[in-house]
FIKOLFI-275860 format. One record per residue (C-alpha): residue number from 1; x, z negated, y. Coordinates in pm, 1 decimal, decimal comma. Layout:
<nodes>
+-----+----------+----------+----------+
:   i :        X :        Z :        Y :
+-----+----------+----------+----------+
: NUM :        X :        Z :        Y :
...
+-----+----------+----------+----------+
</nodes>
This chain:
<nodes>
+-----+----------+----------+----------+
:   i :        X :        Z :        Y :
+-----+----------+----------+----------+
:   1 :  -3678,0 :  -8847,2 :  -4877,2 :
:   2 :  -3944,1 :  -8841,3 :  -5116,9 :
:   3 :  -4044,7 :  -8528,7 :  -5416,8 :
:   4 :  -4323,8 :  -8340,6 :  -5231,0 :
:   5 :  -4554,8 :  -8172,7 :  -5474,0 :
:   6 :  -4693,8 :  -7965,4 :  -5211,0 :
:   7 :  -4700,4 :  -7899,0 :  -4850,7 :
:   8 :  -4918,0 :  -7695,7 :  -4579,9 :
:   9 :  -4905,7 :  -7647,7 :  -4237,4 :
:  10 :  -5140,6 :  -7478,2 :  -4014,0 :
:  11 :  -4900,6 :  -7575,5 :  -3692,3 :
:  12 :  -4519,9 :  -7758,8 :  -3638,3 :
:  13 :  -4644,8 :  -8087,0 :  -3570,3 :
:  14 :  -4838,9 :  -8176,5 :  -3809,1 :
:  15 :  -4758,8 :  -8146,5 :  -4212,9 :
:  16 :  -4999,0 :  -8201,3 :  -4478,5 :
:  17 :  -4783,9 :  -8362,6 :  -4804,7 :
:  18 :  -4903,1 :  -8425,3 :  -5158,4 :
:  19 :  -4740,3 :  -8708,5 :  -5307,5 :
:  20 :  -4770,0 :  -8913,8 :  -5655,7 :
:  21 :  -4852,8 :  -9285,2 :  -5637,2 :
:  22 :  -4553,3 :  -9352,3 :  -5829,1 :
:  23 :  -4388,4 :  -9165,9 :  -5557,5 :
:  24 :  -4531,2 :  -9326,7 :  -5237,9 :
:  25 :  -4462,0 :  -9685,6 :  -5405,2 :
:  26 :  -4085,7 :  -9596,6 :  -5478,7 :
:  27 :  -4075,6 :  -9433,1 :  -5098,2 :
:  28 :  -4288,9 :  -9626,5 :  -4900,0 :
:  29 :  -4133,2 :  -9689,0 :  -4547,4 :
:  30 :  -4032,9 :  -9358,5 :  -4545,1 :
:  31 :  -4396,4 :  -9230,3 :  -4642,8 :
:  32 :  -4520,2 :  -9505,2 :  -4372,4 :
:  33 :  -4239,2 :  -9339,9 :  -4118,6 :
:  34 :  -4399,9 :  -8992,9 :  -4193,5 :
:  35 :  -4711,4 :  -9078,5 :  -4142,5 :
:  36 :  -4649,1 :  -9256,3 :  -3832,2 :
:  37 :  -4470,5 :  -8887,0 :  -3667,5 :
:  38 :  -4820,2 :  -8733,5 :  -3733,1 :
:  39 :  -4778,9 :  -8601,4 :  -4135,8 :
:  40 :  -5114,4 :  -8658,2 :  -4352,6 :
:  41 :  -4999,8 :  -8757,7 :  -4712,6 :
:  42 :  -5255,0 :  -8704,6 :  -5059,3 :
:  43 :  -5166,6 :  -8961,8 :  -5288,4 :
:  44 :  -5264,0 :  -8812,1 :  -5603,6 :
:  45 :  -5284,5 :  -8973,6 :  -5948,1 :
:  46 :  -5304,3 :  -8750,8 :  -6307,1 :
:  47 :  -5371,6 :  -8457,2 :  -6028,6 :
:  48 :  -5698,6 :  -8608,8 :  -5865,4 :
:  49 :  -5652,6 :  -8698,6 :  -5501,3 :
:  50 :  -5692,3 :  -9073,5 :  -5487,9 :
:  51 :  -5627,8 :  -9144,1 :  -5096,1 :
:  52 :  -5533,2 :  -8972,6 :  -4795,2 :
:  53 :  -5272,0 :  -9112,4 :  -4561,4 :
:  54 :  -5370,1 :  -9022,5 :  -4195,7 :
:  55 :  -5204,7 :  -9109,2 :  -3873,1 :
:  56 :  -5398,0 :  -9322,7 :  -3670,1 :
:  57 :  -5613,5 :  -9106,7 :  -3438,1 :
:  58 :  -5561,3 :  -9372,3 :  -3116,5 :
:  59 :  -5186,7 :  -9357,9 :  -3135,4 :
:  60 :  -5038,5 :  -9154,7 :  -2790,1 :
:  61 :  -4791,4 :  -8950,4 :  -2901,9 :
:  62 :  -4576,1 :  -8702,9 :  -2696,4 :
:  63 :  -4721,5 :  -8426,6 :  -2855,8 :
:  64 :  -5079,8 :  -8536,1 :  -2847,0 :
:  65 :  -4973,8 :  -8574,0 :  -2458,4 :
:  66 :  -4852,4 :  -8258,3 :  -2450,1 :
:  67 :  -5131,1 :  -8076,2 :  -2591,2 :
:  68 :  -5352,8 :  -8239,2 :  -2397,8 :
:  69 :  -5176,2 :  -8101,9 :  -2052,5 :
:  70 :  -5166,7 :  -7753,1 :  -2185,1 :
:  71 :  -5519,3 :  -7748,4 :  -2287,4 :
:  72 :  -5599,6 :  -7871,8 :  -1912,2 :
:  73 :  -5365,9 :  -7626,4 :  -1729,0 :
:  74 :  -5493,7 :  -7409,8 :  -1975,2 :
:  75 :  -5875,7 :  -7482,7 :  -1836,8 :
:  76 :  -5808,7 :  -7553,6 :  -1471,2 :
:  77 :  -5466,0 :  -7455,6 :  -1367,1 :
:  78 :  -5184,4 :  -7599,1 :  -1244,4 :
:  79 :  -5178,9 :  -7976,6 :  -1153,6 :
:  80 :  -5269,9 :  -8042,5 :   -801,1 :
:  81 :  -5035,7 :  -8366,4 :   -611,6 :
:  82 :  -5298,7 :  -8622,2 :   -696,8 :
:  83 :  -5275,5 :  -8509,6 :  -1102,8 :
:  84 :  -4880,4 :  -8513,9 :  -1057,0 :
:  85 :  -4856,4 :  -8849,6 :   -922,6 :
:  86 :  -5096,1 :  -9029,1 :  -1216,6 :
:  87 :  -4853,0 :  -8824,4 :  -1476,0 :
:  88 :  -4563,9 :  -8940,6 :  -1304,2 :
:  89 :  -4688,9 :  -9286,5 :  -1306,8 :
:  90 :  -4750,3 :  -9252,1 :  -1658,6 :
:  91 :  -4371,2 :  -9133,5 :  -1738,5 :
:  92 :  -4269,5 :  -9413,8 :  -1511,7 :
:  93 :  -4450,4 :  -9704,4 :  -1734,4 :
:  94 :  -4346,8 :  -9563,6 :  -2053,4 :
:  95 :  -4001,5 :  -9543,3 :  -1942,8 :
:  96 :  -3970,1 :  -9878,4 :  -1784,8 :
:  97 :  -3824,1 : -10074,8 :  -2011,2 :
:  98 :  -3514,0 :  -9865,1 :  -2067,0 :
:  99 :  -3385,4 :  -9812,0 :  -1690,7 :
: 100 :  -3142,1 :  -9986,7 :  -1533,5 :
: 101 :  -3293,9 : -10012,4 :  -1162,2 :
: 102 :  -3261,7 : -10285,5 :   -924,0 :
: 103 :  -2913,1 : -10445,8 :  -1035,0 :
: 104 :  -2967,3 : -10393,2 :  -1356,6 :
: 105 :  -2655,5 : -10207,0 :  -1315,9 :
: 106 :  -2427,3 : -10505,2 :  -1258,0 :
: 107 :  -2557,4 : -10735,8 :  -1567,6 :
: 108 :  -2373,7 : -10827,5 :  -1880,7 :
: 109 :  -2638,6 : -10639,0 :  -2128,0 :
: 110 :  -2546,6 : -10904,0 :  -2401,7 :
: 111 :  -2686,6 : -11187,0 :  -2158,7 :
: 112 :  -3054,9 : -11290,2 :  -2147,8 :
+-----+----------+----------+----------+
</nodes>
């Protein structure tokens, strides 16, 4: 993993990393990988902050998911049936692609 000058956090999920230009350009898909979990990287040259690496602010993550369903139980309460079914659904899409339902069970996984 790359030097880190410097790092804050004001929470767990989120890291902000000062990094060299020298340093992101010798490190990059692992800067890119950081960034990409939710870390917000200074890319500093001679000491003077150059850019700022952010994570893109549209991306769902699981924690962004999560924190949005505690701030809501937090402002209305538990989820009432018709809530639970739409997250449900949601779990249900984003797992999709990795269950093994409907015979899936009895295929040769190397076959297409």
């Amino acid at each position: 993993m790359p030097l880190m000058l410097k790092s804050a956090s004001d929470n767990l999920i989120s890291m902000k990393k000062t990094m060299t230009a020298t340093e992101v350009a010798r490190n990059f898909s692992a800067v890119l990988d950081a960034v990409a979990s939710g870390d917000e990287i200074e890319i500093t040259r001679g000491k003077v902050v150059v850019a700022v690496l952010i994570p893109d602010p549209q991306k769902k993550t699981v924690a962004r998911m999560l924190e949005a369903f505690k701030e809501r139980h937090a402002k209305y309460g538990p989820m009432d049936d018709e809530t639970y079914a739409i997250y449900q659904e949601i779990l249900e899409e984003r797992h999709a692609p990795y269950n093994l339902v409907g015979g899936e069970f009895d295929r040769d996984p190397w076959e297409r």
